[in-house]
C-alpha positions in Angstrom: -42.6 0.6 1.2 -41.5 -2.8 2.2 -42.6 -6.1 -0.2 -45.2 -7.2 2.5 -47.2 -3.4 2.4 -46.7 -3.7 -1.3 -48.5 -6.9 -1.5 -51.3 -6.4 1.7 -54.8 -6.3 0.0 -57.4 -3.6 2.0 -61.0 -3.7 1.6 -63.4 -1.0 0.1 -64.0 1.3 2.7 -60.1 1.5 3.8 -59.1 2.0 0.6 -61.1 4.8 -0.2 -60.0 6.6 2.8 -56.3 6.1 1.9 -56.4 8.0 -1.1 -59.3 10.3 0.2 -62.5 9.6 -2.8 -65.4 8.5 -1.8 -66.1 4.9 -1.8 -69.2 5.1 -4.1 -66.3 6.7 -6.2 -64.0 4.1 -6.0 -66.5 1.2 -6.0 -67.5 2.8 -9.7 -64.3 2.4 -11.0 -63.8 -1.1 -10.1 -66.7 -2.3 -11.6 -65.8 0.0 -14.7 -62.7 -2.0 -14.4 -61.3 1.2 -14.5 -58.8 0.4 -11.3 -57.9 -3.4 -10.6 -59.4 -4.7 -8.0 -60.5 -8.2 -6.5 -64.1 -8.9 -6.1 -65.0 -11.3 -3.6 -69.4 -12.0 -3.2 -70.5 -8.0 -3.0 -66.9 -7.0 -1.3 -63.7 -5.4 -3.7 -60.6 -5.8 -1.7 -57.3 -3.5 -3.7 -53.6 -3.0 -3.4 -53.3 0.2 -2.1 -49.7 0.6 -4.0 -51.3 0.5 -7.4 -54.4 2.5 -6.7 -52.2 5.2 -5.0 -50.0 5.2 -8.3 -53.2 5.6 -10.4 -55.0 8.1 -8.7 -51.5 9.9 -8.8 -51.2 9.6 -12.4 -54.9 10.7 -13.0 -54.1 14.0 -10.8 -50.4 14.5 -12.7 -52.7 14.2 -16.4 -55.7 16.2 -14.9 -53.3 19.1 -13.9 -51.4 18.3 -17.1 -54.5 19.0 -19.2 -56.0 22.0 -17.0 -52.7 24.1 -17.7 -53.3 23.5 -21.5 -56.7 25.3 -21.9 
């Protein structure tokens, strides 16, 4: 990934899609501020670099955690 994909900003909708979750999902977490995201009027735009790496390293835990019980 090149600096100018790393910095691009996607809205909602796009974003969810990307790391397949729904965007009811997604929108949750942001106003949880549970993933960073910009909020502009009623619209969250998000860098899809870090909320790929999150959602990664919430699968890597949640996998982590399952093989524990």
């Amino acid at each position: 990934m090149n600096e100018e994909e790393e910095q691009r900003i996607v809205p909602l909708g796009v974003m969810a899609r990307l790391v397949h979750v729904p965007t009811k999902w997604l929108r949750g977490e942001a106003e949880a501020g549970r993933v960073p995201a910009l909020r502009a009027g009623n619209r969250y735009v998000f860098r899809p670099d870090i909320i790929s790496r999150i959602i990664a390293e919430r699968a890597a835990k949640a996998s982590g955690e399952a093989g524990n019980e």
